[in-house]
N, C-alpha and C positions, 0 to 999 in steps of 0.2 A: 608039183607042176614042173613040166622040163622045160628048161630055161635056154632059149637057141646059142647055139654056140659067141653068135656074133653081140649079143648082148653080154653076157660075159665079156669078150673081148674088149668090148665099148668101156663097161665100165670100171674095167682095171684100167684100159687108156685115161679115163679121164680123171679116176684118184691119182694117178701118178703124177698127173698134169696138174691136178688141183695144188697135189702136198708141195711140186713146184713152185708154183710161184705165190703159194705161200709164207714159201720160205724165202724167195725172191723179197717179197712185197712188206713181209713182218719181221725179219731177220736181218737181210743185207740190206733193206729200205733200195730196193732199184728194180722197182716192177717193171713188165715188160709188157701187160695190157692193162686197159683202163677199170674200170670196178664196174661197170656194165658188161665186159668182156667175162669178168670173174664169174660174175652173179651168173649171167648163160649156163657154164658152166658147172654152177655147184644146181641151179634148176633141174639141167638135165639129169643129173646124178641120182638126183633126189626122186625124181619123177620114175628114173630107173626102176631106183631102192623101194618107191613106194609099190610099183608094179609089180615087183619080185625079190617080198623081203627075204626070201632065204640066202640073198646076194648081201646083203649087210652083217657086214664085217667090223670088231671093235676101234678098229684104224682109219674107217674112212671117214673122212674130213667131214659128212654131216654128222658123226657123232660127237662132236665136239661139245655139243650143247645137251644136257642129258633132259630126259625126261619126267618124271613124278619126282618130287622134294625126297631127299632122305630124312630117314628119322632119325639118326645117327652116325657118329663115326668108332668104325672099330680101332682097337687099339693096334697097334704093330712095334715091335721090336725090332731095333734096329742091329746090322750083322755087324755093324762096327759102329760103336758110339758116337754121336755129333755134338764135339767140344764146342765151347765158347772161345772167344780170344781171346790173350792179356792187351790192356791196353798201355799205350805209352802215349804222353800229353808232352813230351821234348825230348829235344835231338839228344839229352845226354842219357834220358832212359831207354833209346834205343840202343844208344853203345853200349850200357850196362848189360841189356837183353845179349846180346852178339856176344861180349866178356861170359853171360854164363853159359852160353853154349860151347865159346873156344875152351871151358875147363872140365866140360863135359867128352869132348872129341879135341884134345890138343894138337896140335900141327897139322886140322884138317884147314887145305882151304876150297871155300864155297861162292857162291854169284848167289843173286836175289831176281825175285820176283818182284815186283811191287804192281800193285793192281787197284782202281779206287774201289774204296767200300762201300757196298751198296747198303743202304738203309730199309730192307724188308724183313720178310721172313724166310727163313730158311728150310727146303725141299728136298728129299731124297726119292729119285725117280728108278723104278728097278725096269729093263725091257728085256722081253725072253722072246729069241728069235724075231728080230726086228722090231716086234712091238710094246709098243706100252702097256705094261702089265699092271703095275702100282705106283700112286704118287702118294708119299708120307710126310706130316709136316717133323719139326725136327723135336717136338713136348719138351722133354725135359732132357734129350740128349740120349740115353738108353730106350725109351717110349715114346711114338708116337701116334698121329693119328693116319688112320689112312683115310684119302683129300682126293682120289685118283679122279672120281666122274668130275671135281671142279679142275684138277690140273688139266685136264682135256681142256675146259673151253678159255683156257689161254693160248692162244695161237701161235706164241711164238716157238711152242714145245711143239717139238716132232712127235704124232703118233706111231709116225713108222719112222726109222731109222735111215737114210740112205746107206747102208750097209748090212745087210744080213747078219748081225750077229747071232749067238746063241744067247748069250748073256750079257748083261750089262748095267752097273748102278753108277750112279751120276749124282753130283750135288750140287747145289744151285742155291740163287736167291731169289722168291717172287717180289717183286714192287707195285706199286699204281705208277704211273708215270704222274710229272705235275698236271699237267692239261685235265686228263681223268680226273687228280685228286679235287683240281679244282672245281670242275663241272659237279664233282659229286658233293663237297660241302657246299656250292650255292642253290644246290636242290633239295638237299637236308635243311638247309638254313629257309627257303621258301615254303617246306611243308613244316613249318618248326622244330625238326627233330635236331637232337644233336648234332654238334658237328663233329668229328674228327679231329684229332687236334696234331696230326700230322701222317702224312702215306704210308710211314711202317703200319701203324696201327688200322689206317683204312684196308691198306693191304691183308694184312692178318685175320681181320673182321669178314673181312671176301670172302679168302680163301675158305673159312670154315661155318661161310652161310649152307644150311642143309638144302637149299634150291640151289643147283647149278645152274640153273635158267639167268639169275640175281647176277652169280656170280660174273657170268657171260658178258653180262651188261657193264660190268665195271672194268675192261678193258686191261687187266692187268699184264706184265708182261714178266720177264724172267732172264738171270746172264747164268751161264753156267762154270765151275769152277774147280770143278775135282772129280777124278774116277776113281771110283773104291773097287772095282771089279770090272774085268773086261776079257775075253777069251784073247788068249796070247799074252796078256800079262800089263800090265798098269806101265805106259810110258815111261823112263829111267828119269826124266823132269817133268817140274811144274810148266814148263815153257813149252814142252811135249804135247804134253794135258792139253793146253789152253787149245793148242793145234789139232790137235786131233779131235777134240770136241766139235768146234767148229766143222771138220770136216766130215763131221759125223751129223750135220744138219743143225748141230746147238747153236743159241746165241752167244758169245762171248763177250765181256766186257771189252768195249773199244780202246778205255785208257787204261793198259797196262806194259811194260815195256821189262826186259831181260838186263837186269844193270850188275854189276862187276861186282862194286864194292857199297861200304855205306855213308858213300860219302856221296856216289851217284843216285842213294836212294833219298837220299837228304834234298838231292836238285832236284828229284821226280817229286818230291812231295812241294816244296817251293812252285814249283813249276805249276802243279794242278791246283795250289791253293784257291785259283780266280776261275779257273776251267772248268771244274767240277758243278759249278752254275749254269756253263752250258749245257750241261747232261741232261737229260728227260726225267733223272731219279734223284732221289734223295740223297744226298753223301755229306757223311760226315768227317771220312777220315781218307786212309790211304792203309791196304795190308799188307803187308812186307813179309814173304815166303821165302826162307832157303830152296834154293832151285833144285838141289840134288838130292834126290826120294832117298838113297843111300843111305845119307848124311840125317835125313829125317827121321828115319827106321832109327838108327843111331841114338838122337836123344831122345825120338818117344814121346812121354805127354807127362803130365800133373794129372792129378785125380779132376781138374777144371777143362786144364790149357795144351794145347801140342807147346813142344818147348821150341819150336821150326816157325814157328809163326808168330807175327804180332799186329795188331793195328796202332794207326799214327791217328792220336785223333786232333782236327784242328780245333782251336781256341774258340771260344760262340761268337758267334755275330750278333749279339744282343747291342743295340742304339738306344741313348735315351730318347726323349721327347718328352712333352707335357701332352696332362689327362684338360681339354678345355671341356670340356660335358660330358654325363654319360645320361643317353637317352635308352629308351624300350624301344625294341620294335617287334610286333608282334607278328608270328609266321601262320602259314595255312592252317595250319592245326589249333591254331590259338596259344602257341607257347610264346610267352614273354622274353625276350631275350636281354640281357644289360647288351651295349654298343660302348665302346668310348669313342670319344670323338678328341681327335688328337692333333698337337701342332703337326704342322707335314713333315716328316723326316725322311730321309733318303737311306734305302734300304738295299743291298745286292739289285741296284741295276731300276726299282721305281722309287715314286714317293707314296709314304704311308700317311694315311691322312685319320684311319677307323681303325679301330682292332675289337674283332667279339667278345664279350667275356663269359659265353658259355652261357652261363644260368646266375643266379642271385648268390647261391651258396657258395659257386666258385670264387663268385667278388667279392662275399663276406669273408671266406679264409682268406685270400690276398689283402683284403683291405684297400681296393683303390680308391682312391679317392678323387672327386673336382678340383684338378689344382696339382695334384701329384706331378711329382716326375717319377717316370716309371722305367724299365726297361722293356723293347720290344724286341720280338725278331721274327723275322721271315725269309722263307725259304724257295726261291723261284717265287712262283707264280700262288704259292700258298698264302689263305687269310692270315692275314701277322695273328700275333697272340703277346698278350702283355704277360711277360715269364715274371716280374718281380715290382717293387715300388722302392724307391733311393728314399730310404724315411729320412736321413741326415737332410734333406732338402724341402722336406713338408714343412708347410705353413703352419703356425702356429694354429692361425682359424679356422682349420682345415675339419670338417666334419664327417665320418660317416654316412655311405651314400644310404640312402632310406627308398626301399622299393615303392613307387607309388602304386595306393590302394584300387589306381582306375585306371583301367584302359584308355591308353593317347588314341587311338584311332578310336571309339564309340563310347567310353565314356562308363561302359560297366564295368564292373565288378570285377578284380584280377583274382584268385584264387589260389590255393595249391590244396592238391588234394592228399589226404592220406597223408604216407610218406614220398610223394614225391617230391624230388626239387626242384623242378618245374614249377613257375606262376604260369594262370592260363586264362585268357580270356573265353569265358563257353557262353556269349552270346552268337546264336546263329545268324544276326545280322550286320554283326561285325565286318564293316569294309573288309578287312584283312583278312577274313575266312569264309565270308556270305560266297562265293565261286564254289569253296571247295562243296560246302554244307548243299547247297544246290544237287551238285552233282553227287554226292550220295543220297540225297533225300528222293531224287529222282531213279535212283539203281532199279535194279530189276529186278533184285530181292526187298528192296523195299517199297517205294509206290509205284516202283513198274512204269514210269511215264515214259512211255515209246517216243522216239524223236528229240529228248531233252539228254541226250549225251554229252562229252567232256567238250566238244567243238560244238556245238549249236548255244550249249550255256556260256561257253568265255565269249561266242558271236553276240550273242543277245547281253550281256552285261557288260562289253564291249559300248553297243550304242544305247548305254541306259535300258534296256527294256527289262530288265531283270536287278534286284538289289538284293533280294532275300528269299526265303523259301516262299512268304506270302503274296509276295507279287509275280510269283507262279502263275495264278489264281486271277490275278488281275488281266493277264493280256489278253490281248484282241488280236483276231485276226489280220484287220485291216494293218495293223504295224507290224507284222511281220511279210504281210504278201509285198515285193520290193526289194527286199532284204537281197542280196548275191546269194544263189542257191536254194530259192524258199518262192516257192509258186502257190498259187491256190491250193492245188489238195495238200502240198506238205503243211502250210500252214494250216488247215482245218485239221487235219489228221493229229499235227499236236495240239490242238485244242479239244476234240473228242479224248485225244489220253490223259488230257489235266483235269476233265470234265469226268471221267474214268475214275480218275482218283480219288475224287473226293470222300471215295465208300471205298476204302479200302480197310483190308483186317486190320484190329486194332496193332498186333504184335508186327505189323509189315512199320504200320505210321510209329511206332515206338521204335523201331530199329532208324527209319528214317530220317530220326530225329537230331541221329548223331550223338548221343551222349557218350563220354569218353569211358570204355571198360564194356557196354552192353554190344553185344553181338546178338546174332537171330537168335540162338538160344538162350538165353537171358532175355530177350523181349517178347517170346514164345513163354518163359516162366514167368513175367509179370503180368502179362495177357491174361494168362489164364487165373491167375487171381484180382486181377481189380477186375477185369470186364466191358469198364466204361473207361471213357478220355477223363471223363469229371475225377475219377479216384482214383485214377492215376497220380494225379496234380495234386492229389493229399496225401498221397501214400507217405509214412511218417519210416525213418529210421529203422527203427522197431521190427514193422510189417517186412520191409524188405530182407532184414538179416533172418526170418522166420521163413524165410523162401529158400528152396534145392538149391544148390550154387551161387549163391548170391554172398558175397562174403564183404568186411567192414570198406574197404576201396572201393568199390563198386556201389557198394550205397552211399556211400561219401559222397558220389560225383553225380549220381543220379538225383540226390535230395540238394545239393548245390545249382544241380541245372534247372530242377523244377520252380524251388523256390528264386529263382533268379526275376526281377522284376520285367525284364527283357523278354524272359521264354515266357511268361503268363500274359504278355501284351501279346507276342506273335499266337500262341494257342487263343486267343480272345479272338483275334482278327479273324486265323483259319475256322473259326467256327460261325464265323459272321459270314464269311462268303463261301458256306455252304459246306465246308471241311467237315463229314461227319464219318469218323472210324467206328467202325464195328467189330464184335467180338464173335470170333471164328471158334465157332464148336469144336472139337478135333474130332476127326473120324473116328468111326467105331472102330477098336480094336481090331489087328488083324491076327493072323495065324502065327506070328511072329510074337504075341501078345506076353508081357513078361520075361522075353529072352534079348540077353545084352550080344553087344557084336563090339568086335574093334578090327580095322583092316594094317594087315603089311605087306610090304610090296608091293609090284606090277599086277594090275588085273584087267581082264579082257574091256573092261570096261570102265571109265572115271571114277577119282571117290566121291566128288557129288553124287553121280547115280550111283554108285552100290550105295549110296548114306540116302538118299528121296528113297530105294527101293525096299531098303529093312524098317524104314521112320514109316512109309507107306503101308506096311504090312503090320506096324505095330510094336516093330522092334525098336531097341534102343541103342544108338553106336555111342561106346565111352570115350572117354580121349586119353586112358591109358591102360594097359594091363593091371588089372585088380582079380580079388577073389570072389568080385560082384559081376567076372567076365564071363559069360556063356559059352560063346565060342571068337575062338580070334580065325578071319577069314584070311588063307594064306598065297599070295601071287608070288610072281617072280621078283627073284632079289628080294625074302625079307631079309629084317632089318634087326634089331636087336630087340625087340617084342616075343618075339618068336621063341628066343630062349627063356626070358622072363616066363611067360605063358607055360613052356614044358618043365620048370622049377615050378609050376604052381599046381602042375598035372590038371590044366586046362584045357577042352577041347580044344582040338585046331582040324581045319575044313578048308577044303578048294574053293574057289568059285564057285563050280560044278557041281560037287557036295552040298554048299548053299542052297544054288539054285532047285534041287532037289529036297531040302528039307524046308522049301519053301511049297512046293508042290504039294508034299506029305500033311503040309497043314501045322508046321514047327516040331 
């Protein structure tokens, strides 16, 4: 398709415009239009790019965000190893450090760097000819991963360079800022999943989720801090570096400053002791760099450590307090949580009153106890965390906390299943997870109820109309016609799709049901041997481990939820008002009949649909390269399948090729 000249010219205008301010907005914080302004503009771009993709390019600002999950990260070797620091914990092991380098280079004299330490993870960014080519995490220092389609959708990296270079590698630290981290453990902590137990690690955990889509969402950001390579040659200082990054579109850390001697680095560390609280990131310490590359060259490294560098780390800010209770409180998902409930202590700038303790197993290895003094600490805006217990202070009476055997909020049965360390409440009417249970039980792969999505079910449970899956089943029209947003046909309409439901296939209402471990395939493999809802609800231990994929976890959690006295009162009701699941034939075999698939890469079209398209015809898609693989179907950007498969001298097929030995009749 030929693309008019002046759209081209439009939309190099408006990338350049976009990477501006940007870099304005994410980097120097002093935007110049409003975020309605921005959005115009990334619209237009986009509306461009969708009009005439041959115009998208790896650098423009909507590819920030990648596309299909990866299946992996390749390995990358790095062109010059990424040491660790030595650490030093007082002013007199900094002078020692300084003593062994003056007898390494005697009668040199040198200036310092000092710069605060950022608490993430560490990034090597390579760019060839302006752009971003590879982002690598730092593995083991010699190895790492390459992380590139998630380093895009942190915004404060440049994909394109303001400068042309040819070449260029860079090193950096990513973090969560606090606000993220925080927002992200009280959504982890509302759907019961773990929490984090501090931003290196949520950071870390980001970076190498295989959807950048996830990644995107956790708002990470990055300061940058050394060039390993650059056309024309690496700055003569660290102070250089810091400059020239910068000017290069990078973020830089704000508190770092160029000081003489080290006695100036001793006041820079004094000085940011309280400061470093103001920062958006995590810090623990302060680094202190010889400033002069020369003099660095000079002493080189350890098989660990550069012998040019060190970090200052400061003393903990661990407070005691007393443990006055520790309660449960149990999250969306139905995970139990311990809580302590703590006298108020005053912590960097609030007062702490709770701190999490994770899961039961964590608080069995600490040992807290009702009564303890413990030590806490927190970090900004982070959930405190109880790091220890003062036992010279325990009471004598003091007893072992004891998990209780019933859910505070409804009263059933707390569980763990298998090996996990999780307790869990798997009643579906549980106040505390009846919301979420709703809105999967109503999905679209499960009973499909049109109109009962994630905002109409927290609206209706909101004003009482809703408690549990079985007062689905209950409502009336008349209470919902009134409602803000809800007229006569919406209201009938979802009451024909509850009404809908009641005959739905057995393996839709078994996925529906939410049991923890069953997915559609696992409730498609018990479907198809019990038949009925009645044998379901007997299905014994035994019967389920003698099923394809079914293995000792998964029947754990399905003979725990059947037998639960709670799910055999709700399955009584739904059958009382009409709930009757049926057991769906499968289709006659298609031409696809006994041949296995697995997909890698980009493909013209979704892996739901290529997976409904081969299931539809008969075929089977596996969920990894085996010697039980037919053919593995190959798109853009595969992934590391692709070589497993050609090690196994496995068919490998287009799309295209598919779709024609689909034709052919397999």
């Amino acid at each position: 398709m030929d693309i008019p000249s002046y759209v081209r010219k439009r939309v190099e205008e408006l990338r350049k415009e976009i990477i501006r301010h940007e870099y304005l907005y994410y980097v120097l914080n002093k935007p110049e239009i409003t975020d309605e302004e921005f959005d115009k503009l990334m619209k237009e771009l986009q509306s461009w790019e969708r009009k005439y993709p041959e115009l998208i390019t790896p650098d423009s600002p909507t590819q920030r965000v990648g596309g299909a999950p990866l299946e992996g990260f390749e390995k990358v070797s790095h062109s010059v190893p990424m040491l660790s620091l030595e650490n030093a914990y007082s002013f007199e092991e900094l002078k020692e450090w300084e003593e062994r380098a003056l007898k390494i280079v005697p009668n040199e004299v040198w200036t310092y760097v000092a710069e605060l330490k950022i608490d993430g993870l560490s990034i090597s960014l390579i760019y060839e000819n302006g752009i971003l080519k590879r982002g690598a995490t730092r593995g083991d220092g010699i190895v790492g991963e390459d992380v590139t389609q998630n380093i895009k959708t942190i915004k404060v990296i440049p994909l394109r360079l303001q400068e042309n270079l040819k070449f260029l590698e860079v090193r950096g630290e990513v973090y969560m800022p606090w606000e993220a981290f925080t927002k992200l453990n009280q959504e982890r902590e509302k759907e019961g999943e773990a929490l984090f137990a501090n931003p290196r690690n949520a950071a870390s955990g980001s970076l190498r989720l295989l959807d950048p889509k996830i990644t995107a969402k956790r708002n990470l950001k990055a300061y940058f801090y050394s060039i390993v390579s650059i056309d024309g040659g690496v700055p003569a200082t660290q102070k250089d570096i810091l400059i020239k990054l910068k000017n290069l579109g990078f973020p830089t850390n704000p508190l770092w400053e160029h000081l003489k001697n080290l006695k100036e680095v001793e006041e820079f560390i004094e000085k940011n002791k309280e400061k470093r609280f103001d920062m958006d990131c995590e810090s623990d310490g302060i680094v202190i760099k010889i400033n002069e590359r020369a003099i660095q060259e000079r002493l080189g490294s350890t098989a660990k450590f550069p012998r040019w560098c060190i970090a200052y780390k400061y003393p903990s800010e661990a407070k005691e307090t007393k443990v006055k209770d520790i309660i449960i409180q149990i999250g969306r998902t139905g995970t139990a949580t311990p809580v302590a409930i703590l006298e108020p202590v005053h912590i960097k700038g609030s007062t702490v009153q709770r701190a999490t303790l994770h899961n039961y197993e964590d608080l069995k290895r600490k040992d807290i106890r009702v009564g303890d003094t413990v030590l806490v600490e927190k970090g900004g805006d982070v959930i405190p965390k109880v790091v220890g217990v003062v036992l010279e202070k325990r009471e004598k009476t003091s007893k072992p906390f004891q998990m209780p055997e019933n859910c505070p909020e409804c009263g059933g049965k707390l569980i763990r299943i298998g090996d996990e360390v999780a307790f869990r409440c798997t009643n579906p009417s549980c106040p505390a997870i009846a919301q979420e249970s709703i809105i999967h039980y109503a999905k679209r792969n499960a009973l499909n109820i049109e109109g009962l999505g994630e905002k109409s079910v927290s609206q209706l449970f909101e004003k009482g109309l809703i408690k549990d899956i079985v007062s689905i089943y209950k409502l009336k029209k008349d209470s919902l016609v009134g409602l803000p947003l809800w007229g006569e046909k919406k209201a009938q309409n979802l009451i024909d799709q509850i009404e809908k439901s009641k005959k739905a296939p057995l393996h839709k209402f078994i996925f529906g049901l939410g049991i923890r471990y069953v997915g559609e395939k696992a409730a498609k493999t018990i479907a198809n041997y019990v038949k009925t809802l009645d044998k379901f609800m007997k299905l014994t231990k035994e019967e389920l481990l003698s099923l394809p994929e079914i293995g000792e976890t998964m029947a754990l959690s399905i003979i725990s939820f059947i037998r639960s006295p709670e799910v055999i009162k709700i399955i009584e009701e739904l059958k009382s008002l009409g709930v009757e699941p049926y057991f769906e034939e499968e289709e006659k075999k298609g031409p696809l009949e006994n041949l296995t698939f697995l997909i890698t890469g980009k493909l013209p079209v979704s892996r739901e649909e290529a997976k409904n398209i081969i299931e539809k015809n008969g075929g089977k898609v596996l969920s990894a390269v085996s010697k039980n693989l037919s053919y593995l179907i190959v798109g853009e950007d595969p992934g590391s399948k692709l070589k497993k498969a050609k090690e196994l001298n496995i068919n490998t097929i287009s799309w295209e090729e598919f779709l024609k030995l689909l034709q052919k009749g397999g």
